[in-house]
C-alpha positions as semicolon CSV with decimal commas, in nm:
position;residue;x (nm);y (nm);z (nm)
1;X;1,718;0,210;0,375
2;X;1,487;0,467;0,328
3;X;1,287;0,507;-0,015
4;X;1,130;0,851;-0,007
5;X;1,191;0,891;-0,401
6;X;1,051;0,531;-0,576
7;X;0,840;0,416;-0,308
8;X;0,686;0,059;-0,354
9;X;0,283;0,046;-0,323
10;X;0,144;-0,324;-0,271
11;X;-0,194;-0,319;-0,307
12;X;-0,359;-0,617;-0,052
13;X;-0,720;-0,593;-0,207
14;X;-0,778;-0,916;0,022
15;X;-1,044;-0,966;-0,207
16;X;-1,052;-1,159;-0,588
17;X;-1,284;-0,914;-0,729
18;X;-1,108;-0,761;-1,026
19;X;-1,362;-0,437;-1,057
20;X;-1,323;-0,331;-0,655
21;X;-0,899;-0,396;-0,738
22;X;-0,909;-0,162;-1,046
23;X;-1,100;0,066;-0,864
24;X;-0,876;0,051;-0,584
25;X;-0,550;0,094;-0,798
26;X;-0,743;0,457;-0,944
27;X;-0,841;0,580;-0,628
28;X;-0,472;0,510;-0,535
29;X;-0,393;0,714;-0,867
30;X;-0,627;0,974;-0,776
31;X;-0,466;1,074;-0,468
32;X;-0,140;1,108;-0,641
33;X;0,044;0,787;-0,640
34;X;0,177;0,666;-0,975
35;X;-0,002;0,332;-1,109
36;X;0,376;0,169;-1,205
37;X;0,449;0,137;-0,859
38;X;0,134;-0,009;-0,754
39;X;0,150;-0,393;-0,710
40;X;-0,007;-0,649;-0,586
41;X;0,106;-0,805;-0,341
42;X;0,078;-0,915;0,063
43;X;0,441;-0,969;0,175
44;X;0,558;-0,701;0,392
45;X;0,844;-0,854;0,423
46;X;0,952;-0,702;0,076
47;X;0,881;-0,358;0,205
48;X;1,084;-0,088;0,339
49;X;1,080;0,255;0,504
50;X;0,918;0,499;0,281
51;X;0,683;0,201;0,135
52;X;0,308;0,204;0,108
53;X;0,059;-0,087;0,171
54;X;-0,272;-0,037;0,095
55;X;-0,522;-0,285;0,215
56;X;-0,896;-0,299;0,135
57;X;-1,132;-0,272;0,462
58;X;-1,478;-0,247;0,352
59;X;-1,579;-0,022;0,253
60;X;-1,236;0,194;0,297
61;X;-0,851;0,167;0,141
62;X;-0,615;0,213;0,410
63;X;-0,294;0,330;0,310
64;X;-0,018;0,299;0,566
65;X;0,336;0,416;0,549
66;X;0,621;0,189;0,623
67;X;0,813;0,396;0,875
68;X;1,051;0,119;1,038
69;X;1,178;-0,220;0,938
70;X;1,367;-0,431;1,225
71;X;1,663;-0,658;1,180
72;X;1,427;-0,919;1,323
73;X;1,201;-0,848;0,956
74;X;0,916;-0,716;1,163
75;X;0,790;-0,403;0,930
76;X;0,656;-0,095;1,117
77;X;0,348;0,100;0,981
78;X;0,134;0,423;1,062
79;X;-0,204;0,438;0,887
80;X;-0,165;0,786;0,672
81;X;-0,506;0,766;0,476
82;X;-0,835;0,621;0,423
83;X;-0,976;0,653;0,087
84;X;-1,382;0,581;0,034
85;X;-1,432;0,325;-0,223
């Protein structure tokens, strides 16, 4: 399944600091994602191909793009962005 059109964004901030996660959510919204789709969350197993995760590694956002997800639930991803916090 492929889901080019409503593509699900968890957010991993991996961090419990609410001002660095909103700020991470509009620097997501900056660069053109929309803010409904962004979630928080850290189970790739919910994700498919087409799928963002965005994970905070200080002091960068990496966004990478789901691209493959095996029968065996092992999800496949390509880094496609880092955004400066």
């Amino acid at each position: 399944m492929t889901n080019t059109s409503n593509p699900k964004v968890f957010l991993a901030p991996n961090t419990s600091d609410q001002e660095l996660v909103e700020k991470a959510k509009g620097r997501l919204v900056e660069n053109g994602l929309k803010l409904e789709a962004i979630q928080l969350n850290y189970d790739m197993q919910q994700l498919d191909p087409g799928d963002l995760y965005a994970s905070y590694e200080p002091p960068d956002l990496v966004v990478r793009s789901v691209y493959e997800k095996k029968p065996s639930g092992i999800v496949k991803m390509k880094s496609v962005a880092m955004i400066r916090l």
